[in-house]
N, C-alpha and C positions, 0 to 999 in steps of 0.2 A: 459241242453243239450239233446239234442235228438236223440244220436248212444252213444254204450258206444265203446270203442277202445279195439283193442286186446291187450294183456301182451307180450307181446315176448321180444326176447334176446336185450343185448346191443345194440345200435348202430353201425353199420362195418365203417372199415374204410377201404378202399379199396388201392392199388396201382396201378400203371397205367396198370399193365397185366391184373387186375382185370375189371378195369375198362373200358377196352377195348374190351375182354370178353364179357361184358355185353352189350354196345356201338356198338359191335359188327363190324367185320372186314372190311365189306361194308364203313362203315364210315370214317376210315381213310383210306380208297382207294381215296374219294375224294375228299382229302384236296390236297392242292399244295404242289407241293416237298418240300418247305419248311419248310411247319408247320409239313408235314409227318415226316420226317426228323426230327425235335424239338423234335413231340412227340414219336417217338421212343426213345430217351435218356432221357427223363424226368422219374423222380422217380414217381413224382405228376401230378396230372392235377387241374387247380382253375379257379374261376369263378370271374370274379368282373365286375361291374356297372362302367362306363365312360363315360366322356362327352368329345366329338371332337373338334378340330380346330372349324369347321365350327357352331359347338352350338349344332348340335345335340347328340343326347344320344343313348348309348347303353347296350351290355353287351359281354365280351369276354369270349373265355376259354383259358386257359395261360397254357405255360410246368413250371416249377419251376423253370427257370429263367427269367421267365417274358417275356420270348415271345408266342405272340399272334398265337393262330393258327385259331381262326374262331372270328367271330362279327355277332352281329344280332341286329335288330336297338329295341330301345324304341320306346314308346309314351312319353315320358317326363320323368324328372329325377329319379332315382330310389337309392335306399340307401342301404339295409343289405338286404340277400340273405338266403339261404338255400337250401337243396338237402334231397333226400331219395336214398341212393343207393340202396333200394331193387327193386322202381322201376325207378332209373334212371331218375328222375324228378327234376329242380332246381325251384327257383320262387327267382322272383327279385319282392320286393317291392317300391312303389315309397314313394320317403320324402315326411316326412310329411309336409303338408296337403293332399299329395297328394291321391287319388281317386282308384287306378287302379294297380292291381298286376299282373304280367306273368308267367306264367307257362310254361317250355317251357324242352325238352328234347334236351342233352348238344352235341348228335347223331344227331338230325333232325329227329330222327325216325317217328315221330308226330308234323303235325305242333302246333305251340305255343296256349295259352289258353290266353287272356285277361281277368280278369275279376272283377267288378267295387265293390267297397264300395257300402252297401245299403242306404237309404236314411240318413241323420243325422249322419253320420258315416263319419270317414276318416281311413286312415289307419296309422302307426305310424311308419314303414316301416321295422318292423321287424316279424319273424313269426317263426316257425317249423314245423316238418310232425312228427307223430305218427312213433311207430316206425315201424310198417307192410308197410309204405306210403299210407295208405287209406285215412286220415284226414291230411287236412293241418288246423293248428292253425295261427290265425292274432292278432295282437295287434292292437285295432281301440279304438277310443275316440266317446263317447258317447257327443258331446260338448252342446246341449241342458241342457242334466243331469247333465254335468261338473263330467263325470265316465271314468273309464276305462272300457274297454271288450273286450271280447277272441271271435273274431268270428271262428265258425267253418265249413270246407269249404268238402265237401264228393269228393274226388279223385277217387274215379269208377264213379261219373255220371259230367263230365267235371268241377268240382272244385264249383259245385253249392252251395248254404250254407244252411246251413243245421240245424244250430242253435245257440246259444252265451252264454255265461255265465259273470258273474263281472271277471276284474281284481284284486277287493278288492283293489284298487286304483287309483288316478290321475295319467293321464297321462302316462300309460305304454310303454315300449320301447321294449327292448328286451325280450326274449324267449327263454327258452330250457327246453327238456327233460331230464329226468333223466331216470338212465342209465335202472332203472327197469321198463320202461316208464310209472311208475305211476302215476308221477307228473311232472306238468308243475310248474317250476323257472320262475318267471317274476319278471321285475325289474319295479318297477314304481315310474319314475323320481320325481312326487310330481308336479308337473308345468301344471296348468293351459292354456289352450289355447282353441283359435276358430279360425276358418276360418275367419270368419268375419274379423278378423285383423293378418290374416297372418301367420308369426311364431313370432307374442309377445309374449311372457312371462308377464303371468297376476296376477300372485299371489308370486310374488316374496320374497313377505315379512312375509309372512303364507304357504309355501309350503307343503308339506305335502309326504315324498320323502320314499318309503318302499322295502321291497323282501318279495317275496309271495311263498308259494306253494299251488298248487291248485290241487285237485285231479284228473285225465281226466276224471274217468267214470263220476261221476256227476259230477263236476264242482263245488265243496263246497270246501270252505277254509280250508285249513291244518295247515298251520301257518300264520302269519305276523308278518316284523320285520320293526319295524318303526325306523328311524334315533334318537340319543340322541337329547334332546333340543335344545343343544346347536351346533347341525350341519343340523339342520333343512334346511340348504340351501344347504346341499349335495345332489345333485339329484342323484338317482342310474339309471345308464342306459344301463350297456353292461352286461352278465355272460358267465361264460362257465363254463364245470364241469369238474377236473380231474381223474386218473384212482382211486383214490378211493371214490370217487362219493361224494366228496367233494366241494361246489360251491365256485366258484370264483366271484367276482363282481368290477365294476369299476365307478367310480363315477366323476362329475363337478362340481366345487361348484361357488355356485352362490352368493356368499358372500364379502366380501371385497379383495381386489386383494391381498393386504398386509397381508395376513393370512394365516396358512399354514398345512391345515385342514388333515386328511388320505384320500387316493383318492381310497384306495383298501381294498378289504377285502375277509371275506373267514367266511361259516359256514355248518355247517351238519344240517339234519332235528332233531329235537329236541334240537339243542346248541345254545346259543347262538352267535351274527354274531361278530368276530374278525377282527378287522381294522391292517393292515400292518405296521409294524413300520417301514415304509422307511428312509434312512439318507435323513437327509436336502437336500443336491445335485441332491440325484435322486426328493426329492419331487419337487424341483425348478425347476428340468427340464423338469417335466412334466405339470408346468405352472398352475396347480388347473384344468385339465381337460384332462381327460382322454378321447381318442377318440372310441377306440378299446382293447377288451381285447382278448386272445387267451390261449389257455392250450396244451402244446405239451405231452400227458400225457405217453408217454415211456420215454422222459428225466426226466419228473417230471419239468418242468418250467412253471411260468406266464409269458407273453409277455403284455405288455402295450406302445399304440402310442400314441401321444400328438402333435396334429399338431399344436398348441398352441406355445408349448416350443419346438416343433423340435425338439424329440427326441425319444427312443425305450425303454424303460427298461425291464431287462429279470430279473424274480424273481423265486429262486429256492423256487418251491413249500411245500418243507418237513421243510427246515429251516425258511425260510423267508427272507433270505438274497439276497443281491441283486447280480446277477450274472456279471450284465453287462450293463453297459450304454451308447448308443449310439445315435450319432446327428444326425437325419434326416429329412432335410429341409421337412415343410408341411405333417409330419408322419399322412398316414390315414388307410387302414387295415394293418392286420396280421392274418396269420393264420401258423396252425401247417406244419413245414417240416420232413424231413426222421429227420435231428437232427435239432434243432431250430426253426426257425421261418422265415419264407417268409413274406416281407413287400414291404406296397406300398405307395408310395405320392401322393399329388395333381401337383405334377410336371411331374406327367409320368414316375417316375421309378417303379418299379416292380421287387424284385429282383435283377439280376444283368442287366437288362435291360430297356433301356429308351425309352420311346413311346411317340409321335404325339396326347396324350391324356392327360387331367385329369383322373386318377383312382378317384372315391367318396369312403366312410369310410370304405367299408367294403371286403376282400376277403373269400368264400367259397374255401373249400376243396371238391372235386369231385373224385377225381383219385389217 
C-alpha cells in the first residue's frame, strides 16, 4: 500500500438531526413536500441500489419506512454500498463482474464520481471508507492470478487509486472496518470466477472459502481463518461487527441441498471462529444461504435474510438464541433501526412500504 490511514474513533452512527446537520438545510428545502414531509418523521435515513419497471437502475435514499425521497440513476447494476459520515459520502458498487463504482453525496452537494476497475480487475461489489473518509477500500478479483485484492482508492483527490494489497484469498466479497480502524474483516467466499464466463462458479469442488484480517497501514496479514474440511463448500460472504467489536459472518453453501451445514458465525481477533447453533427451523428457513447480514449493536441482535427461503432471522447476539423468525417473500437487505432491523425485498417492499422497484441485496444506513 502506498498511504498509511489515520487511527481515529469508532465509526458514528448518526440520526437524521445529525444527518441533516451535515446534509445540510439547503437540501431538504428541495425535496418535494412529500419526501420533505417523510423525512422530517424518519428516525433513519438509508440508501439502497434498485432496479425499475422499465430495467433501468439506480439508487434511492429511503426514511425508515421505506419511502423514497430522492433517486439518482446508475450505469448498470449495482449491489452493496457503504458511507462515511465524516464526510457524507456513499459509493454504490456494481455486481460483480461488474466494472464501475459511484461515489456520490446523499445532499447533491457534489456532483457524483464514477469511477472504473483498472485493467484485469473487476470489482466484487462490496467495499469500506477508513474511518477519517480519506480512503475508500474495494474488494476486486485479480481473475488472471485467480487472487483476491483490496484496491485502494484516495478521497481528497477524486477516488483515484492509489494502490492494492492481497485479499489473502479467492474471491472476496465483503468488507469492514474494525471499530479501532485497524483492520480490515474480509470475507472471501472461496469461488473461483472470470469474466470470461460470467458469474460461473468454477471451482466448486476445491473451494477454498476464509475470514481475514488484514492490517490497513501495510496491508500484511493478521490472521486467516480457513473453513473445516468438511464445509469447504461454505462460502463466506457478508460481516458486520457488533458493539463489542466482535465479528459477525454469514455464509452459502455450495454443497448438497439436502445438508444442513451453519450458515453463521462469529469470532474475535486472536479466537478462534464459532459457528451458530441455529434450531433446525430457523436453519431451513434460511435455505443454506444467507443473503445479508446486519448487527443492530444497542439491542445486541444479528439479523439474517435468505431470499432463497424467504425469510428474516433475528439472533440475540450475547446468547445465541434465536429471537425471531420471520417470512419474507424474496428477503434481500437489512440493516440496523432505532430497535431492530429495517428490511427489504426483491419485490419492492422496504419496510413498511411498497415500491414500483426491485430493491437488490443490500441497504446502507446514512441518517
Amino acid at each position: 500500500m502506498t498511504r498509511t490511514q489515520s487511527r481515529s474513533r469508532k465509526p458514528l452512527m448518526v440520526d437524521r438531526r445529525t444527518f441533516l446537520k451535515m446534509a445540510g438545510a439547503g437540501w431538504a428545502a428541495t425535496l418535494a413536500p412529500r419526501a420533505a414531509f417523510a423525512l422530517s418523521r424518519a428516525d433513519a435515513v438509508y440508501a439502497s441500489a434498485f432496479m425499475a419497471r422499465d430495467g433501468s437502475y439506480g439508487i434511492a435514499t429511503l426514511d425508515d419506512r421505506g419511502g423514497i425521497i430522492e433517486r439518482l440513476p446508475l450505469p448498470a447494476r449495482a449491489h452493496g454500498m457503504t458511507y462515511s459520515p465524516v464526510t457524507n459520502r456513499a459509493v454504490a458498487f456494481a455486481r460483480r463482474p461488474g466494472t464501475y463504482a459511484m461515489i456520490f453525496a446523499p445532499d447533491r452537494s457534489v456532483e457524483p464520481i464514477v469511477i472504473t476497475s483498472v485493467e484485469g480487475r473487476h470489482f466484487y461489489g462490496h467495499g469500506c471508507f477508513s474511518a477519517d473518509g480519506r480512503l475508500l477500500y474495494a474488494t476486486e478479483n485479480d481473475f488472471a492470478g485467480n487472487r483476491g485484492m483490496v484496491g485502494v482508492y484516495d478521497g481528497t483527490d477524486r477516488f483515484s487509486r492509489i494502490g492494492e494489497f492481497p485479499s489473502y484469498g479467492i474471491g472476496p466479497h465483503d468488507m469492514t472496518l474494525s471499530g479501532d480502524s485497524r483492520m480490515l474483516v474480509i470475507a472471501n467466499g472461496g469461488i473461483e470466477t472470470n469474466p470470461d464466463f460470467g458469474r460461473t462458479k468454477l471451482n466448486l469442488d476445491h473451494m477454498e472459502p476464509s475470514l481475514v484480517l488484514v492490517d490497513t497501514a501495510t496491508g500484511g496479514l493478521i490472521e486467516r481463518h480457513g473453513m473445516p474440511e468438511n464445509l469447504r463448500q461454505l462460502s463466506t460472504r457478508h460481516v458486520d461487527i457488533d458493539a463489542d467489536g466482535k465479528i459477525w459472518f454469514a455464509c452459502q453453501y455450495e454443497g448438497p441441498r439436502d445438508a444442513l451445514p451453519p450458515l453463521a458465525g462469529s469470532f474475535s481477533k486472536g479466537e478462534d471462529v464459532r459457528f451458530l447453533s441455529l434450531p433446525e427451523e430457523a436453519t431451513l428457513a434460511l435455505a443454506n444461504y444467507v443473503g445479508a447480514i446486519a448487527v443492530n449493536r444497542q439491542d445486541g441482535l444479528i439479523g439474517l435474510t435468505s431470499p432463497k427461503g424467504g425469510a428474516c432471522v433475528t439472533v440475540d447476539a450475547r446468547t445465541g438464541k434465536v429471537v425471531n423468525t420471520e417470512n419474507l417473500a424474496d428477503a434481500a437487505g437489512i440493516a440496523a433501526a432505532r430497535h431492530g432491523f429495517v428490511t427489504s425485498s426483491y419485490g419492492g417492499l422496504l419496510g413498511e412500504t411498497e415500491s414500483a422497484v426491485a430493491w437488490d441485496q443490500h441497504i446502507v444506513r446514512l441518517g
